[in-house]
Structures are given as structure tokens and as C-alpha cells.
DRENDO-1510 file (C-alpha; in Angstrom, 1 decimal, always signed):
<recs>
REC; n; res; u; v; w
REC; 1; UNK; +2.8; -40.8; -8.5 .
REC; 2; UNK; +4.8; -39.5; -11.5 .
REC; 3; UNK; +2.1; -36.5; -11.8 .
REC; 4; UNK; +2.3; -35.6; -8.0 .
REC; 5; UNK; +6.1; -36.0; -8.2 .
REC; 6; UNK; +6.1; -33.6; -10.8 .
REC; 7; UNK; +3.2; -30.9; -9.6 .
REC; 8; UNK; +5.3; -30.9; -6.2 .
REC; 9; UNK; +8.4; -29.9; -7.7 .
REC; 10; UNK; +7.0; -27.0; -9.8 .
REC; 11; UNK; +5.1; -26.1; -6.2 .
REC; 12; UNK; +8.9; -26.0; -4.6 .
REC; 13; UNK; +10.4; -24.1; -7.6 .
REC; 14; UNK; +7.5; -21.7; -7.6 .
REC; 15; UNK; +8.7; -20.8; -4.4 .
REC; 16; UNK; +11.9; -20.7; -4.6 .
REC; 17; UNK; +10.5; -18.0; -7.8 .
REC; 18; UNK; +8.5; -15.9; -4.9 .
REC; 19; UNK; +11.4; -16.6; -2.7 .
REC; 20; UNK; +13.6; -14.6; -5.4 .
REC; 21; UNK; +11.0; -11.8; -6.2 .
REC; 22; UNK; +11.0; -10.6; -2.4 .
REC; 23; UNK; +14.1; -9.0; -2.9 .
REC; 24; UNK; +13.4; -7.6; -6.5 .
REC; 25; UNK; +14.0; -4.1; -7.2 .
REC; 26; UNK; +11.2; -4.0; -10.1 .
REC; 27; UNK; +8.4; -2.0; -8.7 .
REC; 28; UNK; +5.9; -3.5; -6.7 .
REC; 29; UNK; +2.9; -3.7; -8.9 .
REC; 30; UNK; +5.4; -5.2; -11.2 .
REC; 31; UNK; +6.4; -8.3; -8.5 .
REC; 32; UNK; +2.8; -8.8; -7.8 .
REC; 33; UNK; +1.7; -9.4; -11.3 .
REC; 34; UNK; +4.8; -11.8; -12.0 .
REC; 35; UNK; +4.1; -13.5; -8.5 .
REC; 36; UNK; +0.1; -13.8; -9.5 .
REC; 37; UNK; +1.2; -15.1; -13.4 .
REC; 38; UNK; +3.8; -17.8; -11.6 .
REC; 39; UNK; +0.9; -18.8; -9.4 .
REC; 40; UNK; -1.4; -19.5; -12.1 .
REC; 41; UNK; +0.9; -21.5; -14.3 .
REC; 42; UNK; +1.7; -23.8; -11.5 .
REC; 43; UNK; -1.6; -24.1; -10.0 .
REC; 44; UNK; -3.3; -24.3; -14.1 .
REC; 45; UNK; -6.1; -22.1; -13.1 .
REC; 46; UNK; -7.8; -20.3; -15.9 .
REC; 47; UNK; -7.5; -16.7; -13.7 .
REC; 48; UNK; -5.8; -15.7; -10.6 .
REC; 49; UNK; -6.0; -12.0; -9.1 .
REC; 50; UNK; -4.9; -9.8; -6.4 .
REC; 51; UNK; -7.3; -7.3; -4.9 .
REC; 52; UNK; -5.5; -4.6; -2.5 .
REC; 53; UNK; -7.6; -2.9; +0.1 .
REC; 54; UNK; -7.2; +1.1; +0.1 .
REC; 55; UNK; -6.3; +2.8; +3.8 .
REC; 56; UNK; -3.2; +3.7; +4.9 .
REC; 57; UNK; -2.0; +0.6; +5.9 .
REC; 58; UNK; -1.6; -0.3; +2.4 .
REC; 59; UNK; +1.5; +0.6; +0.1 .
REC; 60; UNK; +0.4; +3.4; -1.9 .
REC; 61; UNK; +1.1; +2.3; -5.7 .
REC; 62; UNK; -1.4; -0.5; -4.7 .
REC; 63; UNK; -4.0; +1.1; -3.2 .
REC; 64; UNK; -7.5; -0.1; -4.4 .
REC; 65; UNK; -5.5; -1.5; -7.3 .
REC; 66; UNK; -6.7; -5.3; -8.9 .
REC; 67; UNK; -3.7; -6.9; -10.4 .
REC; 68; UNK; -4.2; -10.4; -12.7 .
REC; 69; UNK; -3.3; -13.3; -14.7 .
REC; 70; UNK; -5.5; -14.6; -17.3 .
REC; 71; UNK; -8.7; -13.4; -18.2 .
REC; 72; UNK; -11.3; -12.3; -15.8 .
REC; 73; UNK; -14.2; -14.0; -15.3 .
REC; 74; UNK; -16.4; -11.0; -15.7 .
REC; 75; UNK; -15.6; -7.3; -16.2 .
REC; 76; UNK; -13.7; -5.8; -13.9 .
REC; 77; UNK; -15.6; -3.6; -12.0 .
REC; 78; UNK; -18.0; -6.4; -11.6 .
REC; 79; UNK; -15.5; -8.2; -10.2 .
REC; 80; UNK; -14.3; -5.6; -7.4 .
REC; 81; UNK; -17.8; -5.8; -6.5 .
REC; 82; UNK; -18.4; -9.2; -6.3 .
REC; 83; UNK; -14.5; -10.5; -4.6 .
REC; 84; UNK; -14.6; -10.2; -0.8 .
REC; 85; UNK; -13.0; -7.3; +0.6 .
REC; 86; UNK; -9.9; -8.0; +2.2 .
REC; 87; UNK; -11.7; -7.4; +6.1 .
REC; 88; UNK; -14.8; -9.8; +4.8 .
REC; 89; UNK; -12.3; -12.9; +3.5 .
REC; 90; UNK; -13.6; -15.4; +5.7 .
REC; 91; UNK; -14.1; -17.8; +3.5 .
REC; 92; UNK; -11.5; -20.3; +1.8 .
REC; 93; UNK; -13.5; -21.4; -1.4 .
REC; 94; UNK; -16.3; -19.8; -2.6 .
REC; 95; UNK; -18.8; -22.2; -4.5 .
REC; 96; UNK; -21.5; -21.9; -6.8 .
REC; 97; UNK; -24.7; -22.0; -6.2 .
REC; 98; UNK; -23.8; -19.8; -2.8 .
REC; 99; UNK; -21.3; -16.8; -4.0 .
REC; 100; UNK; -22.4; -15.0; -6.9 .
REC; 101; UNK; -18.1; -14.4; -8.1 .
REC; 102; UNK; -18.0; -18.4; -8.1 .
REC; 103; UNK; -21.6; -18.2; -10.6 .
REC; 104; UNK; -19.8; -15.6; -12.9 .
REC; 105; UNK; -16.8; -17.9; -12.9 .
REC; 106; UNK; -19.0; -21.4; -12.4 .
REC; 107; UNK; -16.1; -22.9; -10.7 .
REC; 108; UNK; -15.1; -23.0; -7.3 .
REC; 109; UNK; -13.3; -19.6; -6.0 .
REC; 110; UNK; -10.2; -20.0; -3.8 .
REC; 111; UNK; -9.9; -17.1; -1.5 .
REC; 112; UNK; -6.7; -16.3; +0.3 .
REC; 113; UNK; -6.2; -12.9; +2.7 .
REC; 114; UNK; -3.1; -11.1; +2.6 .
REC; 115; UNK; -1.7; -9.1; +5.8 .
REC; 116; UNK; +0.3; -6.9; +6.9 .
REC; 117; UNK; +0.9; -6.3; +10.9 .
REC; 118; UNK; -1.9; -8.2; +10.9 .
REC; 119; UNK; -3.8; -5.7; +9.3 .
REC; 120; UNK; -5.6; -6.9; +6.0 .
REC; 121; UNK; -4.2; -5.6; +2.9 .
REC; 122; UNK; -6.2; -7.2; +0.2 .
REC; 123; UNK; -7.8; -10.5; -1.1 .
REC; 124; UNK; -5.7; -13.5; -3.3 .
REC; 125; UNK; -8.4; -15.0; -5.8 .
REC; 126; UNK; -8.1; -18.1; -8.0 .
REC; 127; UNK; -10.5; -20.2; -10.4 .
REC; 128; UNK; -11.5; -21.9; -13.4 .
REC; 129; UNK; -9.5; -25.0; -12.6 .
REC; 130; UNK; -8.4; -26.6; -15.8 .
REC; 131; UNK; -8.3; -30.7; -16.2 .
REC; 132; UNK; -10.4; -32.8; -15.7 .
REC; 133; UNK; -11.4; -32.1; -12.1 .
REC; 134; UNK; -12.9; -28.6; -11.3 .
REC; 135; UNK; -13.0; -28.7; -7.7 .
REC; 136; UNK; -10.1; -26.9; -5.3 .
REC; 137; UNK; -7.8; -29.4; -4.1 .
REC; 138; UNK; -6.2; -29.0; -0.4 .
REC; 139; UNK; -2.8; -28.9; -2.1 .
REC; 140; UNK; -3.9; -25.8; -4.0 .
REC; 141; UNK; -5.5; -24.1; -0.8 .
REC; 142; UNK; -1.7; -24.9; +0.8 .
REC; 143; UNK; +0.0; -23.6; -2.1 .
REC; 144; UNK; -2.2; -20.3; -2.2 .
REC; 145; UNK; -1.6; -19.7; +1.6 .
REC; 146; UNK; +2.0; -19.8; +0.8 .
REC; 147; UNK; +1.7; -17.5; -1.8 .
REC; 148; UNK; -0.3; -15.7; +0.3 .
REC; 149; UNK; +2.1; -15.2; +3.1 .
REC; 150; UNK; +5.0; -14.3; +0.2 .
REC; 151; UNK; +2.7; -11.3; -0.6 .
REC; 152; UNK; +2.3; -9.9; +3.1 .
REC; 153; UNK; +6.3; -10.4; +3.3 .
REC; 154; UNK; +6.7; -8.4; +0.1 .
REC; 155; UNK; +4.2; -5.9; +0.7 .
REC; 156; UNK; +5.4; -5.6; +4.4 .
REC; 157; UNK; +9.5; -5.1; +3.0 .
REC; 158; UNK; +7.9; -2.4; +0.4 .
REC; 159; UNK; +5.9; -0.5; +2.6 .
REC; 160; UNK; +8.9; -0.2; +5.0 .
REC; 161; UNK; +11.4; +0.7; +1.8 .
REC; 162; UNK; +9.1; +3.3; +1.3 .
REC; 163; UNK; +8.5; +4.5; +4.7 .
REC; 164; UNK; +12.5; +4.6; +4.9 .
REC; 165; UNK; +12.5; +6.6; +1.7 .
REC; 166; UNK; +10.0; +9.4; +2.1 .
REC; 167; UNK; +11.4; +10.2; +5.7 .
REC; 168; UNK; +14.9; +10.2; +3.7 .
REC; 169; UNK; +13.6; +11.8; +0.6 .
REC; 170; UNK; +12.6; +14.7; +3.6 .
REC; 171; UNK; +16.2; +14.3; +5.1 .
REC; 172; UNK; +17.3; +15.8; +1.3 .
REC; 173; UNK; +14.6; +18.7; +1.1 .
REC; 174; UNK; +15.6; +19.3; +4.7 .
REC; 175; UNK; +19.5; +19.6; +3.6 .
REC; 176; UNK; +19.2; +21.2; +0.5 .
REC; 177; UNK; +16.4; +23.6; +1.9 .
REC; 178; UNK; +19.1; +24.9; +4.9 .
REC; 179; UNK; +21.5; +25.4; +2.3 .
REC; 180; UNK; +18.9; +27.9; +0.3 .
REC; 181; UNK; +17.8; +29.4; +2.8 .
REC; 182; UNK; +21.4; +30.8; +3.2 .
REC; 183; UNK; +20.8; +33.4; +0.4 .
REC; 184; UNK; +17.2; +34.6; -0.2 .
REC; 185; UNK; +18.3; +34.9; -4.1 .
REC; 186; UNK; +18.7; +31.8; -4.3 .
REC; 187; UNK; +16.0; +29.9; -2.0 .
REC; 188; UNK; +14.1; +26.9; -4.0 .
REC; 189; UNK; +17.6; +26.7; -6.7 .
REC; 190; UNK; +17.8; +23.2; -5.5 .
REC; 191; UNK; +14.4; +22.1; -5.3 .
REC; 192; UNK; +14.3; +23.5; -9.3 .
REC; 193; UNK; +17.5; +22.2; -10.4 .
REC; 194; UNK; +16.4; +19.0; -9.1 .
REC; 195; UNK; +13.0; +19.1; -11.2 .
REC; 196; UNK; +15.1; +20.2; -14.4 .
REC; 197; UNK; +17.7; +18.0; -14.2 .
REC; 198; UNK; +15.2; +14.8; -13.8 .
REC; 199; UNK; +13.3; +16.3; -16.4 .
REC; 200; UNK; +16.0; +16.7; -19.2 .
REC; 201; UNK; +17.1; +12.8; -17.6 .
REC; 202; UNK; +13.2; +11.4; -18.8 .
REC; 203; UNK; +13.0; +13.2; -22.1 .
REC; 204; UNK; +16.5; +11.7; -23.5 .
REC; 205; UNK; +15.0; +8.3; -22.8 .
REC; 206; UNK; +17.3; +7.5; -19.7 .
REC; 207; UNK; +15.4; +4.7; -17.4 .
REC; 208; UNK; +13.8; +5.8; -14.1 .
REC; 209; UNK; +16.4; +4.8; -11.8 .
REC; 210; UNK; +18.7; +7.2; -13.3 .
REC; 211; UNK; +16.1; +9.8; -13.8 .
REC; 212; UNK; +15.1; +9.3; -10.1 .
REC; 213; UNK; +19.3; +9.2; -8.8 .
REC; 214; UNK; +19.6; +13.0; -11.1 .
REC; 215; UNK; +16.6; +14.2; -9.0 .
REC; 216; UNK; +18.1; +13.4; -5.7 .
REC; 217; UNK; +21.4; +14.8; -7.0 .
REC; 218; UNK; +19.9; +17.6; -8.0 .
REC; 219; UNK; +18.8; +18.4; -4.4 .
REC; 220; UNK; +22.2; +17.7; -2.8 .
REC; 221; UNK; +24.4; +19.5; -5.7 .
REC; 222; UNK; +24.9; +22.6; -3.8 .
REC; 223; UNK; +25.4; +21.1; -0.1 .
REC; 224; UNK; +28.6; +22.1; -0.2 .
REC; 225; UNK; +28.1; +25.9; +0.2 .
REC; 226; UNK; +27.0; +25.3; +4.0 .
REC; 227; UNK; +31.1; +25.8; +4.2 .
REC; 228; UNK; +30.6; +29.5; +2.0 .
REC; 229; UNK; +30.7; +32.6; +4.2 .
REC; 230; UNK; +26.9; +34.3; +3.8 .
REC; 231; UNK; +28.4; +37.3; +3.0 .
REC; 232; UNK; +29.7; +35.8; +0.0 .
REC; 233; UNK; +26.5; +34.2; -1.1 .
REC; 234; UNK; +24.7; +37.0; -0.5 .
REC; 235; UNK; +27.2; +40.1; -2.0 .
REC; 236; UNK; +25.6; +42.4; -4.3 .
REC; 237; UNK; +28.7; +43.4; -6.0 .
REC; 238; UNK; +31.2; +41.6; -8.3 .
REC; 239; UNK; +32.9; +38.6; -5.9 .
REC; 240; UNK; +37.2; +39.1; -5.3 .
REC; 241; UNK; +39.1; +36.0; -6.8 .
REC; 242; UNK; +39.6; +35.2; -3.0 .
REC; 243; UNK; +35.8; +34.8; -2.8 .
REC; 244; UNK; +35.4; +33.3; -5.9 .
REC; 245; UNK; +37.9; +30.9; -4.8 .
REC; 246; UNK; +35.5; +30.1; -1.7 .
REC; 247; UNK; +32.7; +29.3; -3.6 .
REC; 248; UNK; +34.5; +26.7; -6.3 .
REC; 249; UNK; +35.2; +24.5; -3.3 .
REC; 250; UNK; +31.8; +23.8; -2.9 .
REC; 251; UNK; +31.7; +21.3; -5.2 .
REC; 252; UNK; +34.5; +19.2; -3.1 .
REC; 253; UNK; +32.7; +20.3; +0.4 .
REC; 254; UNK; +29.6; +18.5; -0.8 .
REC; 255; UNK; +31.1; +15.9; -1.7 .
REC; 256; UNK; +33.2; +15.4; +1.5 .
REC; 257; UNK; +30.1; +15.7; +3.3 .
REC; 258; UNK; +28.4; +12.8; +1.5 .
REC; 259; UNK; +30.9; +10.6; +0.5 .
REC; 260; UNK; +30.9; +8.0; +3.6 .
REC; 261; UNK; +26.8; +7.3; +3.1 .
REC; 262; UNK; +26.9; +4.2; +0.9 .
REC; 263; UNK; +22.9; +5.2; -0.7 .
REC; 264; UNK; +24.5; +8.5; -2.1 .
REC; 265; UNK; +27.2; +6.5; -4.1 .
REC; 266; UNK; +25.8; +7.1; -7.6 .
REC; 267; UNK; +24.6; +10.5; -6.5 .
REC; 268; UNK; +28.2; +11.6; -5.6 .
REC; 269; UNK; +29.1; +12.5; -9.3 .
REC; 270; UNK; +26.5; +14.8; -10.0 .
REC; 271; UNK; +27.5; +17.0; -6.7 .
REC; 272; UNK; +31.2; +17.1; -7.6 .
REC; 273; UNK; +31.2; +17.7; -10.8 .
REC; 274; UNK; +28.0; +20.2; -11.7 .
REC; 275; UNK; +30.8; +23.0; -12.7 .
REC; 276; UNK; +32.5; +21.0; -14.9 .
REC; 277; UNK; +32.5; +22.5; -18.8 .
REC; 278; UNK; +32.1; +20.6; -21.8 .
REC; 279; UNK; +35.4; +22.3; -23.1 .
REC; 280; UNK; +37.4; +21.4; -19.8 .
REC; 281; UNK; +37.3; +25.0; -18.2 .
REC; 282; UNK; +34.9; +24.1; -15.5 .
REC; 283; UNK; +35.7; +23.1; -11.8 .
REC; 284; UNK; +37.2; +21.4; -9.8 .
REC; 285; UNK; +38.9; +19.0; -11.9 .
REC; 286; UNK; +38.6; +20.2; -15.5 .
REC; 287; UNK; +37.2; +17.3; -17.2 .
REC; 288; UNK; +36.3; +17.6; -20.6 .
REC; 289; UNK; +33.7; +16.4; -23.2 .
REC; 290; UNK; +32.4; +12.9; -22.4 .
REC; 291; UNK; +34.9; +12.4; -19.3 .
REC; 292; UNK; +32.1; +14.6; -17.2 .
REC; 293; UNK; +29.8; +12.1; -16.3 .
REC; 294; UNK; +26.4; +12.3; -17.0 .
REC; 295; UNK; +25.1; +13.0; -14.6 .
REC; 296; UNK; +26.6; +15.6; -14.0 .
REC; 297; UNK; +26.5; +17.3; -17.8 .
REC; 298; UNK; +22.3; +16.8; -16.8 .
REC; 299; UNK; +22.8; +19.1; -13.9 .
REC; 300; UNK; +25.1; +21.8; -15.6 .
REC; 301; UNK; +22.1; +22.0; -17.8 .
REC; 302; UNK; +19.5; +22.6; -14.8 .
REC; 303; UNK; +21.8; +24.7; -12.8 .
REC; 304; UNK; +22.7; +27.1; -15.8 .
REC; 305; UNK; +19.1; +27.1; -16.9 .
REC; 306; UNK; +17.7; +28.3; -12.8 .
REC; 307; UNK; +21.0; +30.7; -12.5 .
REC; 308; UNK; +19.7; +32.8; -15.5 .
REC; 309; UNK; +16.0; +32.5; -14.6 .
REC; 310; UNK; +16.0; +33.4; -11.3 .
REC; 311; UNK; +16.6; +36.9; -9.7 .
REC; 312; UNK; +19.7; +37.4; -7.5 .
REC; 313; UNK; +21.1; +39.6; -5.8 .
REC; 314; UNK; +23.7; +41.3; -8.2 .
REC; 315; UNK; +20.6; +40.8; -11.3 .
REC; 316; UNK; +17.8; +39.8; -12.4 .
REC; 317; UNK; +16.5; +37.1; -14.0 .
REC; 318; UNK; +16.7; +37.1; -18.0 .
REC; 319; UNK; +13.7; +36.5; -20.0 .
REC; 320; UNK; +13.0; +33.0; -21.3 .
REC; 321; UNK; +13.7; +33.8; -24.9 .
REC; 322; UNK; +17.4; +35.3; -23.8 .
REC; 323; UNK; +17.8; +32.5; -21.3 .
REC; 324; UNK; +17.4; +29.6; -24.3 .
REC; 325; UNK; +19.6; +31.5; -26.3 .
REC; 326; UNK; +22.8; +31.6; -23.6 .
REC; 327; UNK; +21.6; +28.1; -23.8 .
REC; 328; UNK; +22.5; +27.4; -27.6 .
REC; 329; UNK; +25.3; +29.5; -27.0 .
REC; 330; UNK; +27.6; +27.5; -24.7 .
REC; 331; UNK; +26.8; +24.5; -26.9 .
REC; 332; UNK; +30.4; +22.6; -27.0 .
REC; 333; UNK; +31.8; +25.3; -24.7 .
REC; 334; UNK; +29.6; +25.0; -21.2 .
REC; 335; UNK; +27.4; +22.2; -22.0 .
REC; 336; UNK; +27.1; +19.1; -23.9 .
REC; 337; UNK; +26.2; +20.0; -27.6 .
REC; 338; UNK; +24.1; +16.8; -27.2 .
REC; 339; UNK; +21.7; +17.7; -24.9 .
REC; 340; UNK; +21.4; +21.3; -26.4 .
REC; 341; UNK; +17.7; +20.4; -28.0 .
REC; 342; UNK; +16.2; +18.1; -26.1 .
REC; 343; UNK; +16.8; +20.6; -22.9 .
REC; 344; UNK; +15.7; +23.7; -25.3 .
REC; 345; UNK; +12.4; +22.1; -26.5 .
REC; 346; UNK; +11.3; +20.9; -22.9 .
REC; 347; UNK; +8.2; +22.1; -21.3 .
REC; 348; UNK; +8.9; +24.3; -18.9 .
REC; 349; UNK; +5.5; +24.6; -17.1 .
REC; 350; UNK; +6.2; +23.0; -14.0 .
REC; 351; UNK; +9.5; +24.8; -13.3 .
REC; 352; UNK; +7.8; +28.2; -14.1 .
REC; 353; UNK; +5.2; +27.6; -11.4 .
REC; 354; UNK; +7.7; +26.9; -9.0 .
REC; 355; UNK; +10.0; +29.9; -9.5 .
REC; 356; UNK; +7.0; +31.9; -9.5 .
REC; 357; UNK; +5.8; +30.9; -6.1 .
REC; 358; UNK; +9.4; +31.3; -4.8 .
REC; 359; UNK; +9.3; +35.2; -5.9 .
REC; 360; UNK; +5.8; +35.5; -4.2 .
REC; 361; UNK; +7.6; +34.4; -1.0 .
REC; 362; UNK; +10.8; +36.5; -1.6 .
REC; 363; UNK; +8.6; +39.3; -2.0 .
REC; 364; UNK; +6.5; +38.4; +1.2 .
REC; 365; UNK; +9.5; +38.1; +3.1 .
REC; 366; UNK; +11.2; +41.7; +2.5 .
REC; 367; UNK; +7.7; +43.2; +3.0 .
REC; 368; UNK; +8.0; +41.6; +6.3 .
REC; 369; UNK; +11.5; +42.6; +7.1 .
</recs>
């Protein structure tokens, strides 16, 4: 009684676990290999795996992925090929003698399907029981259900998260992609200051949540110029202080704009303050030196970097060679003396390709007109 006493309470804490991981913001093929390792620990199988289905009903970081604990009872591909497939898992124990995964394992297999809408998503597998009994117990097939149903929850919250995100990933390109498209010279700056300022955020070691929040910055940090006359963004000729003046405001427009959408919070720094200087001569505040946040400094970077690169409509774009050295140039003055190498030493491969492709469509576009 003792020993059931204690194997139902690590059954209820493991679900209060599971419970917990369904609204984790680790990344999903992270929660499904803790949720398989808790599993196995409680249950004391020798293995337990997770076996996603591909199709577009799955999430797509777990597509035709096979996620573990413990050690495999055969190689892995051996395995996909032998596991039921997550349409065939009809079966709650697969035995030996009868299912050749249960002879490679010679144990009893506990099979459990995971859904989503109803719609299989993949296949829960356990076995190698340890003690002295081998055979699945019913408690165990109860336990495994529940776990089960924990995984269709949390695969049914991700794919939805997701779902949300791309279509408001698309809101962003839509945004920032309107606001380019005000000025022909400048089409595709957002899209680029966006790649570089997410760039220059991964190679200084910052974690992916802040790499990802400079991206979507980077998209937005120029919203603010829907409020700019086009015949100020686009004028050939040296701007008038008055126009000028229009275009430092853009900064604050943008971030009046966004302020009152609570999933742009940390974003909101980046767009206001992109035109601050390290030496406090930037705009609109004048911060100075380590008072500019971050994420912003990242995006001065990106911003300074596309400005030179690009062609506009006054100029055009300066070689790479002259561009990296007005880089090393405004170290401690523009930009963060900090971030000087690490930007200056990046591969810009990826950002070349796109600026190239923008200047095909520029080109296409006034042999249109």
C-alpha cells in the first residue's frame, strides 16, 4: 500500500509537471522532450519516445521529428520504421512475439496517439519496464493517456501561437512594407535593417528572444514616417531645417502609433530611439552612451549600415570598403564603440542578396514608368 501510495503521488505531481509545461515559453521540441523524460522517470521505463506525423496539421518544428528519453531500443531509423504511424495506432500494447518494435525491445510496447482537432499528430511509445514485473500495467496505460492528452493540448496551444504569429509576423511586413513603399529609394530599408540588426543581436551572444524582439523592431523602426510628407522622403536635393524637422518626429510618430499594443512593449525602444548617438547628439531625446538602450544602439548600427549601402535619391550607395570605414569612424560618436567589431566582421552575404534584388526591382520599376 505504501508503494502504490507513493507511485500515485509521483503520478499526480507528474501532472501537475505537464500541467506547468503547457504554458512554458521554452520551444516546443524543448517541452516535449522534458514532458517525455518526466514520463519515463515516473513510469521507470527503460525508453519512452514521441513520434510526430508530418502534414500540415502538424506544428512545423515537429514535423517528422522523433523526440526521446533513454536509449532506443534499436537505431533510430529502424525505429521510425517499425513504431506505428500516428493514423495506424490502433493498438494499446504491442507484444512480442506479434509486433516486431516489441521483439527489438523484448518487452511489451505501450502505444498512445496524440491529436489535434482530432486529427492525428503522432505516436507516444514506452517500454522496457524496469522491476520485477515486465508486463504494462492498466495504471501505466492511464497515466500515458493522460500524458497523451497533455501533448495534443500543448501541441494544439503551439500550433495556434504560431498560427497567431505568422499572420502577425505578416501584419509587420505589411506595415513596414507600406511605409517603404513611400520612397522607391528606400523600399526593402526595413526588411534589411531588420536582418542586420538581428544579425549583429546573435553574433554578440544575446539569447533568441532578444535577437528575435530586434528583428521585429527592426521592421517597425521607421513606421513613424507614414506621418512624413512624400515629397520630403522622396526630395533629391538637400532637405530645409523645416523638413528636416518633419522627419526627426518619426521616431515619436512610431512610437505613438504602437505604444497602446501590449506585444510591442519591448519592441517600443528600438523604434523611439534608432537616432539616438552614442555621444548624446542623436534624436529625440539625446541619450547618451549606455542610457540608449540596446536595442536601440543594435539598430543605429543596421540603419547606418543600409543608409550608406543603398542608393537614394540625392546619392548613391558607397562601396563596402568605404561603408565599414564611416563605420569605424563614428565609433564613440554615432555608435557604440562596443559593437564596432563584431558588426564590422559580420557576414554580410545575406544582406547583399537582398539589396541586390531590391535594385533589380527599382530598376524594373522606372523601366516601367
Amino acid at each position: 500500500f505504501s508503494q502504490q501510495l507513493s507511485q500515485t503521488y509521483e503520478e499526480v505531481n507528474l501532472n501537475y509537471r505537464m500541467d506547468k509545461l503547457l504554458t512554458s515559453a521554452a520551444e516546443p521540441e524543448d517541452v516535449v522532450r522534458t514532458m517525455c523524460d518526466e514520463l519515463r522517470q515516473t513510469m521507470n521505463y527503460g525508453w519512452l519516445a514521441m513520434s510526430f506525423a508530418d502534414g500540415e496539421s502538424v506544428l512545423a518544428p515537429l514535423r517528422r521529428k522523433l523526440l526521446h528519453a533513454g536509449a532506443l531500443p534499436c537505431d533510430r531509423d529502424q525505429f521510425i520504421a517499425e513504431c506505428p504511424t500516428a493514423d495506424a495506432a490502433t493498438e494499446r500494447v504491442l507484444s512480442p512475439g506479434r509486433h516486431t518494435l516489441a521483439n527489438l525491445a523484448k518487452s511489451e510496447v505501450l502505444i498512445e496517439q496524440v491529436t489535434h482537432d482530432q486529427t492525428p499528430v503522432g505516436v507516444l511509445a514506452a517500454g522496457n519496464r524496469k522491476g520485477e514485473e515486465s508486463d504494462v500495467t492498466s495504471s501505466e496505460m492511464q497515466l500515458v493517456e493522460a500524458a497523451g492528452n497533455f501533448l495534443g493540448l500543448f501541441h494544439q496551444n503551439a500550433f495556434r501561437f504560431a498560427e497567431q504569429r505568422r499572420q502577425f509576423l505578416g501584419t509587420l511586413h505589411a506595415l513596414s512594407a507600406a511605409v517603404d513603399a513611400k520612397d522607391p529609394y528606400t523600399r526593402g530599408h526595413s526588411e534589411r535593417v531588420a536582418l542586420l540588426g538581428s544579425q549583429l543581436a546573435r553574433v554578440v551572444g544575446l539569447d533568441a528572444d532578444f535577437v528575435e524582439a530586434v528583428r521585429v523592431a527592426g521592421l517597425l523602426h521607421d513606421i513613424g514616417k507614414i506621418g512624413v510628407p512624400e515629397s520630403v522622403l522622396r526630395k533629391p536635393a538637400r532637405l530645409t531645417d523645416e523638413e528636416f524637422a518633419l522627419i526627426k518626429k518619426h521616431p515619436e510618430t512610431g512610437y505613438e502609433i504602437l505604444k497602446d499594443l501590449p506585444s510591442l512593449t519591448f519592441h517600443l525602444p528600438g523604434v523611439l530611439y534608432h537616432h539616438e548617438r552614442w555621444d548624446g547628439r542623436g534624436y529625440p531625446h539625446n541619450l547618451k552612451g549606455d542610457s540608449i538602450p540596446m536595442i536601440a544602439r543594435l539598430l543605429s548600427f543596421a540603419d547606418t549600415f543600409d543608409a550608406m549601402s543603398s542608393n537614394r535619391a540625392y546619392r548613391r550607395g558607397m562601396d563596402r570598403e568605404r561603408v565599414l570605414a564611416e563605420i569605424r569612424k563614428s565609433s564613440g560618436t554615432q555608435l557604440d564603440p562596443d559593437l564596432i567589431e563584431p558588426f564590422v566582421t559580420m557576414d554580410f552575404t545575406a544582406f547583399d542578396q537582398m539589396l541586390k534584388e531590391q535594385e533589380m526591382l527599382a530598376s524594373i520599376s522606372e523601366v516601367a514608368a
